[in-house]
N, C-alpha and C positions, 0 to 999 in steps of 0.2 A: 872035544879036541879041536873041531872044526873052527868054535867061538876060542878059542884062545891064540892060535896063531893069526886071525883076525886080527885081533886087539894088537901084537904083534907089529901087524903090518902099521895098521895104523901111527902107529908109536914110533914108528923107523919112519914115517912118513911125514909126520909133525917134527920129528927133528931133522931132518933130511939137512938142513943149511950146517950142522954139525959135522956131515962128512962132504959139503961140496953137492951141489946141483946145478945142472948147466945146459943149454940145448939152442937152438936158434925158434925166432920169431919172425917170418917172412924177413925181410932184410938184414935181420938185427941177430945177435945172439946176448944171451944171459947167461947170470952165473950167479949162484948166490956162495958166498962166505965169509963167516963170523958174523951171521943172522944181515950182511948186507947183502942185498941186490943191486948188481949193476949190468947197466944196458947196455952194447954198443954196437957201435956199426955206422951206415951210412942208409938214410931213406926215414921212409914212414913208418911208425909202428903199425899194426894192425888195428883194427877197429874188434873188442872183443864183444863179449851177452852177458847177461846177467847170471845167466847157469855157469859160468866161471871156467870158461875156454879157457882164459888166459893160464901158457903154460906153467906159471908160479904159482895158478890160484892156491893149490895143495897147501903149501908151503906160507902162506900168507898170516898165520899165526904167530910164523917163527920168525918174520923179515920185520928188522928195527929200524931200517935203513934203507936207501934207496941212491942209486946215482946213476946217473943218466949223462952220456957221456957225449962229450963234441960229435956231431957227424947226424945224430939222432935229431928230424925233424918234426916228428908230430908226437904226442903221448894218445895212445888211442882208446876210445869208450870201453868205461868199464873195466882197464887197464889195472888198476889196483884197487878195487874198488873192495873196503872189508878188510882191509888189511893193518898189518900194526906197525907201520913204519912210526917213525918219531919225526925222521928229517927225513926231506927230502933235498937235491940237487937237481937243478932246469939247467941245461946248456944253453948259449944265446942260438946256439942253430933250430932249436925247437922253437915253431910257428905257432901250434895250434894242440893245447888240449882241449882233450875230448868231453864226452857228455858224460856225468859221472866215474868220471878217470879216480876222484878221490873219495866219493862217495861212502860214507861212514867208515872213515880213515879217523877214528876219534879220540888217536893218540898223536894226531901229527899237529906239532906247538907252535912251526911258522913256516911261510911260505913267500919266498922271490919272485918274484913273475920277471923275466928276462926283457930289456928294452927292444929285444927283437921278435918278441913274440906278439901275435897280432889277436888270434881267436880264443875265448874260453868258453866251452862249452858249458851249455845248463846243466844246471844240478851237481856241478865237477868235486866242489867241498860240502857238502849238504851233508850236516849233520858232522861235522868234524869238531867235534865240543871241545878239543883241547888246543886247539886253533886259536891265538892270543896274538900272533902278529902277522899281518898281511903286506906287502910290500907289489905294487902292482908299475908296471915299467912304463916307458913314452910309447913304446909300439903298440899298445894292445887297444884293437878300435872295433871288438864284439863284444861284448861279456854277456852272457845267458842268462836265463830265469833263475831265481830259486842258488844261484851258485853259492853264498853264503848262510843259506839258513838251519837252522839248528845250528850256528857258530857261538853258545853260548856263553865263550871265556873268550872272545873277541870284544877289545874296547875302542878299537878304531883301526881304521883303513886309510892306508897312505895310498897314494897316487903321484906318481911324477908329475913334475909342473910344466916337464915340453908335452906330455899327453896331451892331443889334440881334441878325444874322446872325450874323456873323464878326468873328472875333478876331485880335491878331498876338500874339506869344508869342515875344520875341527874334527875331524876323524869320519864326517861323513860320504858317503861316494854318492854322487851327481854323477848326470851326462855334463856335459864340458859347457856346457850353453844355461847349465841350472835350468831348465825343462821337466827334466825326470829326476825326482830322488829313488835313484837304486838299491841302496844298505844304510838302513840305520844301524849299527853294530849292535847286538843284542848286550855286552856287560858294558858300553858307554854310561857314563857314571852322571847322575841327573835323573831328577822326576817329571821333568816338563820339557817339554819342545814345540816350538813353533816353526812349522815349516813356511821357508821364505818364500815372497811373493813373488811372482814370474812360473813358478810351478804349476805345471799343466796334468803331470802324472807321476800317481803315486805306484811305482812299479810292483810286480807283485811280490809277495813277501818281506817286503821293502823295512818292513817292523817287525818283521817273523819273533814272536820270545823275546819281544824288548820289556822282560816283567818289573822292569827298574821304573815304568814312563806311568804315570798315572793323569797325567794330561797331554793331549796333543793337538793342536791349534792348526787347523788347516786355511789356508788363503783362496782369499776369493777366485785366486786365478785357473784353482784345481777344475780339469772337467771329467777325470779319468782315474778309478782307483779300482788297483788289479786285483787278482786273486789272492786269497787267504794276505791282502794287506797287513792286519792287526793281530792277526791269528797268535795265539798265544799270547799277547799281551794283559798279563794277570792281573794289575794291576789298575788299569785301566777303569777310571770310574765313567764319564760321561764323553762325547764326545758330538759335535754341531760338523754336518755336512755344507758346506757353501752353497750359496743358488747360483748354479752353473753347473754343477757334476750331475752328467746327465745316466753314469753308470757305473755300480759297482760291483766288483766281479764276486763268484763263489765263494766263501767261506772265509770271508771280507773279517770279521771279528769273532770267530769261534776256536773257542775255547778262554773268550775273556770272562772269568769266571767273576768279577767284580764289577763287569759295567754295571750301570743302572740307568742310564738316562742316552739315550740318542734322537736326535734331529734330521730329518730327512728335509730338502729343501726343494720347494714346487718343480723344479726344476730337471729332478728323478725321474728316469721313466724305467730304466731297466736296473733289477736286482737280482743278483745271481745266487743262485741256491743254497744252503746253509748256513746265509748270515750271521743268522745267531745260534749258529750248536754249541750244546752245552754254556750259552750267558742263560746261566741259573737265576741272576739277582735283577736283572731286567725288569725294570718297573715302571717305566715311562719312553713311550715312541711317540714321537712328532714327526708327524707326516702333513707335508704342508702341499700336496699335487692335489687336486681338486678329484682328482679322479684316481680312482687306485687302481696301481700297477698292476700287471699281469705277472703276478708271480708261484711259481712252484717247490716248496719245501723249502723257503727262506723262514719258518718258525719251528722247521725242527725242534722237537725235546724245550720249545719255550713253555714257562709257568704262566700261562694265559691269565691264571685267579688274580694272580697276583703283579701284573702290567697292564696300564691304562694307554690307551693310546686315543693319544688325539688328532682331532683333522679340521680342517674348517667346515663349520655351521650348516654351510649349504650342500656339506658331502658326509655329512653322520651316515644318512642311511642306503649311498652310496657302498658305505665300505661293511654296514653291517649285512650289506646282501652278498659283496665278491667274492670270489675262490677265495680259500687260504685267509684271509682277512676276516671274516665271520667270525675265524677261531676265539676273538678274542674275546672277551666276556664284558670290558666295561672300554666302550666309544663312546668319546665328547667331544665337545664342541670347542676348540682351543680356544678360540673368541670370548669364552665362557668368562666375564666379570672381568674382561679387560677394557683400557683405555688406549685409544691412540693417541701418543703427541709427540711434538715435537722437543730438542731439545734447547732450542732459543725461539721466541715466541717472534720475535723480525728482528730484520738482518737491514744494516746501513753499510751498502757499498758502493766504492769509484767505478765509474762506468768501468770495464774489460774486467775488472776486480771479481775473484770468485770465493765462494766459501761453499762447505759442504755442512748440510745438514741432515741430521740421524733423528732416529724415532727412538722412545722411549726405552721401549720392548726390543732387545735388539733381534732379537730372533725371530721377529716377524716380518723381517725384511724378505727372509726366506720363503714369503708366499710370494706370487705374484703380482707386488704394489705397484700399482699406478701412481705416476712421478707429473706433475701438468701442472703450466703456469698460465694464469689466467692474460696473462699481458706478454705472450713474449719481444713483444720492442720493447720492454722494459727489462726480461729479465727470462731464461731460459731453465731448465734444470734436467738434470742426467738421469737414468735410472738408477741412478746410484746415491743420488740429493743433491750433486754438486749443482749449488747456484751461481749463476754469471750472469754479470752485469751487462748489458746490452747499450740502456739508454736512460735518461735521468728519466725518472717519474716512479710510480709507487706500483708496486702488483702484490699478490698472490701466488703464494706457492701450498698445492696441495699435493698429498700420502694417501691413496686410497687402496685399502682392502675390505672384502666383504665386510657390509656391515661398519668399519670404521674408519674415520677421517679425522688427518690432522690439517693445521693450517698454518702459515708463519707467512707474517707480512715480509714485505722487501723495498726498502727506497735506495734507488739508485741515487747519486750524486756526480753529477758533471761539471769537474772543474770549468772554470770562466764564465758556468752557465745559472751559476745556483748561490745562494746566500744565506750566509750562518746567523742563528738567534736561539738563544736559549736562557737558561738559567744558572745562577752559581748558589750550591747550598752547600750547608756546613754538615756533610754528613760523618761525618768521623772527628772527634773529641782532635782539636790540635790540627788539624787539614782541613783544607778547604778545596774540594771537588767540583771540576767544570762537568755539566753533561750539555754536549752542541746538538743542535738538530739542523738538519739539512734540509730547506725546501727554495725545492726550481723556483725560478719566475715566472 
């Protein structure tokens, strides 16, 4: 008898918005009817917990709807968190939501954000899968960790254009300077992306479940890639870190169940924990730091038999002795049956005149090569290859990494100072091609 009028209650309590519910919330009062909820009053809401203070949480099955009325300044943590609203309504007097205010809300379809509201708290729509349109106002100059992830029936993110903060960029959200890429939209439509250069960090979650991206091209400019980055990224085959990203946070590509190939660049020193959970198909790590990282359960659940990891020559047995690095059952020599060179063998340029020159192999840029001209009153170069002209006369430019070396000559030519001779051949059926050469006096 006990257990039946339980179930009883129960049932009168899940449909409670059926006959009206209604009570105040520190400043505010509420009222639910015909499954909507609305707020109102004057002030802040509360700040609620995850065990489900909030006086509605009961009722949070039954509420389709939501509205939140002029006078109401903050929406507070955890506030509706769980709940089955569809729509919601933001007044412009509300500043500041909270930290999982919407928190697996996974029926709510879109959301306004009000040009007077300033703060969004981390994690506020995490996991709101049915979330397809986002609309974010000029006033808002916080937004939090993780705020859209699990969003995976989102195709892009609007942003006002008087936003000071933030930017949109074909549906992507930037900080307003393109510094930081914040949200790639998880159902944005495309297999590839290349993230623009000027980008210094990749925020975390930033790709959370983008299982549409099977390539993604990171800029040299990157020095900072946050937590769970890639994470869920299924489709994801390979992926090359820049030489400059000196760290990359916890659970950076886990659950990419299709990588197979990654490149770590000399330049890594810190790796945060569970890099590769659950990349089953993992079969190739380039690790180009001479010295291997100090790290802890970044090969979690990896298939050791079946991924080769290479390092440079003079650090095999280096990594086949370090913590966590031992794991792996076949370390070589990257160097292993390669060539260095360049990809123009010399270069004819006007004095101040600059050109950049690349190595063969590009991704052995990502060790740390030595860039050095043998003449620089003739001709300097960047660690990057860029050559520039200095002064007329001839030099040397060399690429050194262990073990190999490219070379490309370089003549400078200074107008008023230098005089043309060459030859005219008939190299093409029908044309007749000049090649000049340039030597000083």
């Amino acid at each position: 008898m006990q257990t039946k009028y339980l179930f009883i209650l129960i049932g009168l309590l899940s449909a409670g918005t059926l006959y009206g519910q209604n009570g105040t919330t520190g400043p505010l009062t509420w009222e639910i009817s015909d499954e909507i909820l609305t707020i109102s009053g004057n002030g802040d809401m509360p700040d609620y917990t995850v065990d489900g203070d909030a006086p509605w949480f009961i009722y949070r099955n039954a509420i389709t709807g939501l509205i939140i009325e002029e006078g109401v300044t903050s929406i507070g943590d955890e506030a509706f968190r769980g709940s089955s609203i569809h729509t919601v309504s933001i007044p412009g007097t509300v500043k500041t939501i909270g930290i999982d205010a919407f928190h697996d809300c996974t029926n709510l379809v879109s959301l306004d954000i009000p040009d007077m509201l300033t703060t969004i708290g981390g994690y506020s729509f995490y996991n709101c899968k049915s979330l397809s349109s986002v609309s974010i106002g000029s006033g808002v100059s916080y937004i939090g960790a993780y705020i859209f992830s699990g969003c995976t029936s989102l195709p892009a993110i609007d942003v006002s254009e008087d936003n000071n903060n933030f930017l949109s960029e074909n549906g992507i959200l930037f900080s307003k300077d393109k510094t930081s890429i914040r949200q790639y939209p998880a159902a944005k439509e495309g297999t590839s992306y290349a993230i623009p250069d000027g980008v210094t960090l990749i925020y975390p979650d930033a790709f959370d479940s983008c299982s549409k991206l099977s390539s993604v091209i990171l800029p040299n400019s990157v020095i900072y890639i946050g937590n769970w980055a890639f994470c869920g990224c299924s489709s994801l085959k390979s992926i090359t870190i820049p030489n400059g990203v000196t760290t990359i946070g916890t659970n950076v590509f886990a659950n990419c169940e299709n990588l197979t190939s990654v490149i770590f660049p000399a330049s890594l020193t810190d790796i945060g924990k569970y890099t590769f959970l659950n990349c089953n198909n993992l079969s190739e790590l380039v690790n180009f730091n001479p010295e291997p990282q100090q790290v802890t359960d970044v090969f979690r659940e990896l298939q050791f038999d079946g991924c080769i990891l290479r390092v440079p020559a003079a650090s095999v047995s280096a990594y086949q002795t370090a913590e966590d690095w031992d794991q792996f059952k076949n370390i070589v020599a990257l160097e292993t049956g390669l060539t260095l060179e360049f990809d123009k063998k010399e270069l004819f340029l006007l004095k101040d005149e600059s050109s950049k020159i690349t190595v063969s192999i590009e991704y052995l840029t990502l060790m740390n090569m030595i860039w050095n001209s043998i003449d620089e009153t003739v001709a300097t170069v960047s660690n990057t290859g860029m050559v520039t002209a200095i002064s007329a006369g001839i030099a040397e430019i060399k690429a050194t990494i262990p073990g190999l070396q490219a070379i490309c000559g370089v003549t400078v030519i200074e107008l008023g100072r230098s005089t043309i001779s060459g030859s005219i051949s008939d190299t093409e059926a029908g044309n007749v091609r000049a090649k000049l050469y340039m030597k000083t006096k």
